[in-house]
C-alpha positions in Angstrom: -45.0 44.7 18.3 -42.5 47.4 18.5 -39.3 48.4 20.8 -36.5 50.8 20.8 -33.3 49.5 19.8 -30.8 49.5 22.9 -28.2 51.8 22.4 -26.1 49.6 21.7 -27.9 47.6 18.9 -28.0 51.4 17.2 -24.6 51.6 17.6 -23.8 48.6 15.8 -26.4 49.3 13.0 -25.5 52.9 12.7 -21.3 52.0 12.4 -21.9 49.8 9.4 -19.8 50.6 6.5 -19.0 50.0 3.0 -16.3 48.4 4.3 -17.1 46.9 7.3 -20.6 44.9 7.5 -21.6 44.2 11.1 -22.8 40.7 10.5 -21.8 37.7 12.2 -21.6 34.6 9.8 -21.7 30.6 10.5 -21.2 28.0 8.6 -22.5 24.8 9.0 -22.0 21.7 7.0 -23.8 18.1 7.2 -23.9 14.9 5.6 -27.1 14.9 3.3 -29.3 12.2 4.3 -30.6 9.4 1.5 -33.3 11.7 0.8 -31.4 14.5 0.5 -32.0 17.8 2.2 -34.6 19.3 0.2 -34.8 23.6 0.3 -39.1 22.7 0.9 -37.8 20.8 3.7 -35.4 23.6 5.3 -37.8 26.4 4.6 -40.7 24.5 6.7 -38.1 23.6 9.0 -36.7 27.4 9.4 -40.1 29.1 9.3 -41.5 27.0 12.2 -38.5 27.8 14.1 -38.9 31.1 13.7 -41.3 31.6 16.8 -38.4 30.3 18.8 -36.4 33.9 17.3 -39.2 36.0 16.7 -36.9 39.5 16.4 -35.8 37.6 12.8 -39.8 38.4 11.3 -38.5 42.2 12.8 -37.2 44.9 10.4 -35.5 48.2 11.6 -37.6 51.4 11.6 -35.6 54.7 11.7 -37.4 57.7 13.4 -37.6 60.6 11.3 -35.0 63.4 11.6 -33.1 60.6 14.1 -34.8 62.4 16.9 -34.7 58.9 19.0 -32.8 55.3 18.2 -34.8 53.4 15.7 -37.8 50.5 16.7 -38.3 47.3 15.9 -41.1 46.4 14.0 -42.7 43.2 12.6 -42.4 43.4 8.9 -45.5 42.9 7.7 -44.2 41.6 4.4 -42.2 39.4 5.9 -41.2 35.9 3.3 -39.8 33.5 3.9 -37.8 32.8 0.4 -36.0 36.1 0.5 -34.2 35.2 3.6 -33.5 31.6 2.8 -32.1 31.2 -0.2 -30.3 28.4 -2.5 -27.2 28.7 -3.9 -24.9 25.3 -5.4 -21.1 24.4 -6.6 -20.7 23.0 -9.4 -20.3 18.9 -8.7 -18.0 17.7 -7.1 -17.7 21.3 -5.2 -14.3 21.9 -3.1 -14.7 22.9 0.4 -12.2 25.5 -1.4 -14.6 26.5 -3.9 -16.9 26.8 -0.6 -14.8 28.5 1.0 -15.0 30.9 -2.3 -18.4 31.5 -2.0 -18.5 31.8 1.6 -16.3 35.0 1.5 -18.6 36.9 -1.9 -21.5 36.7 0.4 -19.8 37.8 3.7 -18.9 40.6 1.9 -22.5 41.6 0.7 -24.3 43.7 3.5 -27.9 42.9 4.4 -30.6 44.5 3.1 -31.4 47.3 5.9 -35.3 47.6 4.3 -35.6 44.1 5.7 -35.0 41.5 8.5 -31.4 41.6 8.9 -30.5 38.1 8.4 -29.8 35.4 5.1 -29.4 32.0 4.8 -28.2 30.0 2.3 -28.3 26.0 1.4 -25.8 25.5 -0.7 -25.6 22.3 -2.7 -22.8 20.2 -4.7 -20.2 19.6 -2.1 -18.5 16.4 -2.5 -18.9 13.3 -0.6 -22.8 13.9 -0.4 -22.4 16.9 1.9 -24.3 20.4 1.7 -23.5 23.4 3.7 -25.6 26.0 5.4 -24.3 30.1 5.6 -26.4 31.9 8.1 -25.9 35.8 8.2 -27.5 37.4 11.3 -26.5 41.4 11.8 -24.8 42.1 14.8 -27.7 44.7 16.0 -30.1 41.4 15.4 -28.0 39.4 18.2 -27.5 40.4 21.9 -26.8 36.9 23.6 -29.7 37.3 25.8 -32.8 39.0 24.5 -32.4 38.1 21.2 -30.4 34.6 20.4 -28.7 33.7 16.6 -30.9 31.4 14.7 -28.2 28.9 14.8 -28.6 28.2 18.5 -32.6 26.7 17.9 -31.9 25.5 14.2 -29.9 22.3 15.2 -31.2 19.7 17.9 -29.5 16.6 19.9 -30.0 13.9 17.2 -31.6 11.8 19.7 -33.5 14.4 21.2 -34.7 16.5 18.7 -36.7 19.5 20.3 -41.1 19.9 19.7 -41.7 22.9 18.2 -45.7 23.2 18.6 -47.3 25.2 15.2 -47.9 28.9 15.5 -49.8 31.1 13.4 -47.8 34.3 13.5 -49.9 37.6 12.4 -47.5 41.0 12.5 -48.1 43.5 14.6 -49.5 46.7 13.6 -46.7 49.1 12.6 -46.8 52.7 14.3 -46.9 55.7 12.3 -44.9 58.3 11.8 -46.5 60.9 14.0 -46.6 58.0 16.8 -42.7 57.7 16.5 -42.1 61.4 16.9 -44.4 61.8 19.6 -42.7 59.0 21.6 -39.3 60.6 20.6 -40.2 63.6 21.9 -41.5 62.5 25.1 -38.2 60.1 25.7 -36.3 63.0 25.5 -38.1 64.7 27.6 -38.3 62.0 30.6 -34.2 61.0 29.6 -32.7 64.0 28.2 -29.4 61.9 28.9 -30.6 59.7 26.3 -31.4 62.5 23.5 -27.9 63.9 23.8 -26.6 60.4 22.8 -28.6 59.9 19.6 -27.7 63.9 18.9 -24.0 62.5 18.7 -25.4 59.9 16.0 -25.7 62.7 13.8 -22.9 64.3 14.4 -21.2 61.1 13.6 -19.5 60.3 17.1 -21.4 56.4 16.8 -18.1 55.1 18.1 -18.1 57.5 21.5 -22.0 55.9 22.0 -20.8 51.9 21.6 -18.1 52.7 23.7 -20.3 54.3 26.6 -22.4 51.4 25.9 -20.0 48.4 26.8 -18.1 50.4 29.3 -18.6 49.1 32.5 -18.0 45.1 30.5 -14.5 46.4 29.0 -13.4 48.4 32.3 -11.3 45.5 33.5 -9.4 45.5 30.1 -8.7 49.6 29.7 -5.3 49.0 31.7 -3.5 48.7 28.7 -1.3 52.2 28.6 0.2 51.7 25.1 -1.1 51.2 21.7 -0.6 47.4 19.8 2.2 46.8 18.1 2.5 47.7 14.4 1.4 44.4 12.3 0.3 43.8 8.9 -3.1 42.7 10.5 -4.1 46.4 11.3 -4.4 48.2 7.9 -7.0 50.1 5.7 -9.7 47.1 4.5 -11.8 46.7 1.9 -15.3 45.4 1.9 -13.9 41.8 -0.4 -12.6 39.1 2.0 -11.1 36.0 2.0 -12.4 33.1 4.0 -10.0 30.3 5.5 -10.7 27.4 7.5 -9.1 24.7 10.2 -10.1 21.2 11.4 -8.6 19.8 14.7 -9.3 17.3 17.0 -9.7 18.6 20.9 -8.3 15.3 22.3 -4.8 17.4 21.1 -5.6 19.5 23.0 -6.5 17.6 25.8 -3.5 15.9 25.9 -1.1 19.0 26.1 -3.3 20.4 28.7 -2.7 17.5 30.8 0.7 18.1 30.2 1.6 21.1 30.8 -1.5 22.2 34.0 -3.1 24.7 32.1 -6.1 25.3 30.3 -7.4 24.3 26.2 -8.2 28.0 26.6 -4.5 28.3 27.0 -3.2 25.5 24.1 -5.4 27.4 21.4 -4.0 30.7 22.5 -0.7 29.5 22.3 -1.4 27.1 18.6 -2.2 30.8 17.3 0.9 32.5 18.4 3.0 29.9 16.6 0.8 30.1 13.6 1.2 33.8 13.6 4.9 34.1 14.4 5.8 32.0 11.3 3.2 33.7 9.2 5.0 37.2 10.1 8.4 35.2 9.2 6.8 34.1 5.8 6.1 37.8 5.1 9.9 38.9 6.1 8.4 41.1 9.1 11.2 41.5 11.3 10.5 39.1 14.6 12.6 40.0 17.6 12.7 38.0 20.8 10.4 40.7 22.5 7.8 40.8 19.5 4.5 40.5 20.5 0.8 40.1 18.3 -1.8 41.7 21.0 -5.4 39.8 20.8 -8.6 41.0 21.7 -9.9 37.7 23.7 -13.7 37.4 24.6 -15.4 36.0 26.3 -14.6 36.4 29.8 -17.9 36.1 32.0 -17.6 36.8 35.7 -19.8 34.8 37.8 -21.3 34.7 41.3 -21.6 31.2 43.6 -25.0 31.5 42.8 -24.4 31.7 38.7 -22.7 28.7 39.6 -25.6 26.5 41.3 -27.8 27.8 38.3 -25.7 26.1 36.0 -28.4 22.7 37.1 -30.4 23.9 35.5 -29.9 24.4 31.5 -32.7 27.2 31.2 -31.1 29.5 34.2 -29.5 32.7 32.2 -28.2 34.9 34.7 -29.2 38.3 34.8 -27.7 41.0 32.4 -25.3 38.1 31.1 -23.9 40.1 28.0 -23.4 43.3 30.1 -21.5 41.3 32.5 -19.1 39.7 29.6 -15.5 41.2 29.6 -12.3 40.7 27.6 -8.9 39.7 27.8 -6.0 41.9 25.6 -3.1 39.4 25.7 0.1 40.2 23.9 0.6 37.1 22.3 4.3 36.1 22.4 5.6 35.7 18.4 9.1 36.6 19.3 9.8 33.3 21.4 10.6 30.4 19.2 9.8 27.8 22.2 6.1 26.6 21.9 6.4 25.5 25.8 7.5 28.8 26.9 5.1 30.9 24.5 2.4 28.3 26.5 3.5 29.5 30.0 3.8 33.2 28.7 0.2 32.8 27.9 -1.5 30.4 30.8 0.2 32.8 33.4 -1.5 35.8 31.5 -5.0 34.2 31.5 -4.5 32.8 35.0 -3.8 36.1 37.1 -6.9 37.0 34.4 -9.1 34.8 35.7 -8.0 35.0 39.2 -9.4 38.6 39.5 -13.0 38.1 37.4 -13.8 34.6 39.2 -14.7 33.8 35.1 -16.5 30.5 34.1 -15.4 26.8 32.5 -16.2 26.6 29.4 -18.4 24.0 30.3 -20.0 26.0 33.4 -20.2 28.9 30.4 -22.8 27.1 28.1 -24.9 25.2 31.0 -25.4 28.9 32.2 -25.9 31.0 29.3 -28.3 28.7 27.6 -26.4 29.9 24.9 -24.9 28.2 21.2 -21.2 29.2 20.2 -22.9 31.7 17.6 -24.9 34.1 20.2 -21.3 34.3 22.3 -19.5 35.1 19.4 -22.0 38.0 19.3 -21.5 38.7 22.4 -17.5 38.6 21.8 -17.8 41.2 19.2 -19.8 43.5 21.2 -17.2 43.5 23.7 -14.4 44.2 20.6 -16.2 47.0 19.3 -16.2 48.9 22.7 -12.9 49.1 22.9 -10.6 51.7 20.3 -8.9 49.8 17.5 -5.3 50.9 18.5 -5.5 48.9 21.6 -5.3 44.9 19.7 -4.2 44.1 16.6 -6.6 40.9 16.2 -9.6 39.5 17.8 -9.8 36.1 18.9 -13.5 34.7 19.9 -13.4 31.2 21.5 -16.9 30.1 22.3 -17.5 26.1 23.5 -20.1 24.0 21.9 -21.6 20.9 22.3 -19.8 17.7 22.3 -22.7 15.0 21.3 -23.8 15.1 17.7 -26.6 18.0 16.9 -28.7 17.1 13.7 -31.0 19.7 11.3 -33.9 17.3 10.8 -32.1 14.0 9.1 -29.3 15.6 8.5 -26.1 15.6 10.9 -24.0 18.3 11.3 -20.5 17.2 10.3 -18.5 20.9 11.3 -19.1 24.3 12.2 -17.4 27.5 11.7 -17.7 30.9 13.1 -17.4 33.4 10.8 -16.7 36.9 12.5 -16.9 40.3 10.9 -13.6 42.9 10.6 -13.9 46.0 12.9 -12.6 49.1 10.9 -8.7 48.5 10.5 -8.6 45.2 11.2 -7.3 43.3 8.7 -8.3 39.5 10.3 -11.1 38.1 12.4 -10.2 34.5 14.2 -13.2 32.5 15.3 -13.6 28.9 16.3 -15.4 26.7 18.2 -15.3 23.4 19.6 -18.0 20.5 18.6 -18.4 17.0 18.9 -14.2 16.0 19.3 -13.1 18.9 17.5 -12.2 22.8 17.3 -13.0 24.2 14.2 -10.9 27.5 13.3 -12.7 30.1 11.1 -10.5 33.0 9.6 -12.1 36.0 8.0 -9.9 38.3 6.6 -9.4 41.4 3.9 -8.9 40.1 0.6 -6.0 42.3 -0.6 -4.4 42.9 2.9 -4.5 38.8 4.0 -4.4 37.6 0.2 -2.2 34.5 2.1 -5.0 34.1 5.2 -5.1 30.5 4.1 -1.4 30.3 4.8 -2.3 30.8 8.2 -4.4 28.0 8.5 -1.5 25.8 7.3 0.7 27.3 10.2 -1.9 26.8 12.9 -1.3 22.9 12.0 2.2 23.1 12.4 1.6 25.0 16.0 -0.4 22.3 16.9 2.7 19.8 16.4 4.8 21.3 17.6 3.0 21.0 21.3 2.4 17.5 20.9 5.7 16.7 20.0 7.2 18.5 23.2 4.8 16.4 25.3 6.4 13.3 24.2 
């Protein structure tokens, strides 16, 4: 089985870099059970979900000359062991030392010759705990076609899913002459299309993702000026540094209550704080009118009928990802009130939401169908439409379940996104809320955020501060 990349998947495989891999990352830890979780275990476990994900047994086929976007093909060598892998710390591990190890294999890029994804169990965490990374290339994931592995690896502990057997045989790969041909004949019957993949080798990828996601970002190109001059934007490496935060969503809960607004709103606002005293920590000068703009997905605008659909957990409206948009927000860091910085922010998203008739988050995952990894794929499609110079960070919020989700005996204990940097962005803030909590993942440059982890200090304090003016 074979099919042209969409031109936006060739986009995203085509503007990888040295220093930016295009790979979204997740990290997932769980309390071992007695037993243990074995690597046997979680490669049976893995390989029968496969047929669930069956674009992760596909490998990228370039056409020659790049007369047409590449295919996907099944890799007929596909196995199993190169793509899940075992890795430990040494005993007791630190989530630090984790944390460590998290950020050397985010900075690897996937083997291109391949299927574009890794996994890795990683054993040695104190307190009988193990951790699963899960690397899945952003071409790999489109929120609807093609879902992150993460979204069918992980059941309801109560209700763990049946998966029946299935003996997978590839399908025959085309040959060369068979890939010019239909090249040749696309362009032909689209010539629109062969102009595009002309300006891949001219270089112009960047013009092609932006075509690609234009009609999602139009609502957001209002924006006349450029973002403010930060340390976040700044030449990158390809090394990063991997931070992480723990809260619980009842805090939220609370100063939503409080204050009529959304949690949307309260983790917007936690970040502001966090970033305002990580720019005073620095010695970057903070006026009263200093702003921090974020890129926001995911906004997804809806129809009454989206709505009904939601009943029913396998309704996934049509063209879901196309119809995903984004929210640039200049994040208020000059004002030292948290309450005000709040209202700044939750009459921002309001007027927002107001004109794209978007989704609860709860509304969001009944009807995507989706886990909080495919819409943070989603959410970086939507970043990397949109030029650099418009946001200095992007911020992906995606909702997750809130009863316990288990991997075979084992429970998963926290999860953390872990999104890619877009070329000049120094930081990448993920997070996602599970079972109680919102989990804050911060990917950032290793010599431009050497202090990321400072951050996640800050984001505490933020957090505080709200609660205390509730009281």
């Amino acid at each position: 089985m074979d099919s042209r990349l969409t031109t936006q998947d060739a986009s995203f495989y085509f503007l990888e870099a040295g220093s930016t891999p295009m790979h979204l990352g997740s990290l997932a830890i769980l309390r071992a059970p007695d037993s243990g979780l074995d690597y046997e275990d979680l490669l049976t476990h893995v390989e029968r979900r496969l047929s669930l994900v069956p674009r992760y047994r596909q490998r990228v086929r370039e056409v020659v000359l790049g007369l047409a976007r590449p295919v996907w093909v099944d890799d007929r060598d596909f196995d199993i062991t190169y793509h899940v892998r075992r890795s430990a710390l040494p005993k007791p591990g630190s989530d630090e030392q984790l944390h460590d190890l998290v950020a050397r294999l985010t900075s690897r890029p996937l083997d291109r010759s391949r299927p574009l994804w890794e996994m890795y169990l990683v054993e040695g965490l104190a307190d009988d705990r193990v951790a699963i990374f899960t690397k899945s290339h952003s071409a790999l994931v489109d929120g609807l076609r093609a879902l992150e592995i993460g979204q069918v690896l992980f059941d309801e502990c109560d209700n763990p899913r049946q998966v029946p057997d299935e003996l997978w045989m590839p399908g025959r790969e085309p040959r060369e002459s068979e890939l010019v041909m239909g090249a040749l004949a696309e362009m032909i019957a689209r010539p629109a299309e062969g102009v595009a993949t002309i300006r891949h080798l001219v270089g112009d990828v960047v013009g092609t993702a932006t075509s690609a996601v234009g009609n999602a970002a139009a609502l957001v190109r209002t924006a006349a000026t450029t973002a403010p001059s930060t340390p976040l934007n700044a030449t990158i490496s390809r090394n990063r540094r991997f931070a992480t935060a723990k809260t619980s969503l009842e805090d939220y809960r609370t100063v939503r209550s409080k204050f009529h607004c959304s949690v949307n709103d309260v983790v917007l606002t936690v970040l502001t704080g966090a970033l305002r005293n990580w720019l005073l920590s620095r010695g970057e000068p903070v006026t009263a009118f200093s702003t921090v703009r974020a890129m926001v997905p995911i906004a997804v605008h809806v129809s009454d009928a989206d709505v009904d659909a939601a009943e029913d957990p396998d309704a996934v409206p049509q063209n879901f990802d196309r119809r995903a948009s984004s929210l640039l927000i200049d994040l208020p860091v000059g004002e030292p009130n948290p309450v005000v910085r709040l209202s700044h922010i939750a009459h921002a998203t309001e007027a927002h939401s107001r004109q794209n008739h978007t989704m609860t988050a709860q509304t969001l995952v009944q009807v995507s169908g989706t886990a909080p990894p495919t819409l943070h794929a989603v959410g970086l499609r939507l970043a990397a439409g949109l030029s650099q110079r418009m946001f200095n960070v992007m911020i992906t919020n995606a909702p997750g379940p809130q009863a316990p989700l288990c991997l075979g005996s084992a429970q998963l204990l926290e999860t953390y996104p872990v999104s890619p940097l877009i070329r000049n962005q120094a930081l990448s803030i993920g997070l996602t809320s599970y079972d109680g909590h919102v989990y804050y993942g911060l990917n950032g440059d290793r010599d431009a955020m050497s202090d990321v982890d400072v951050i996640t200090g800050l984001l505490y304090e933020a957090l505080d501060e709200l609660l205390e003016a509730c009281r």
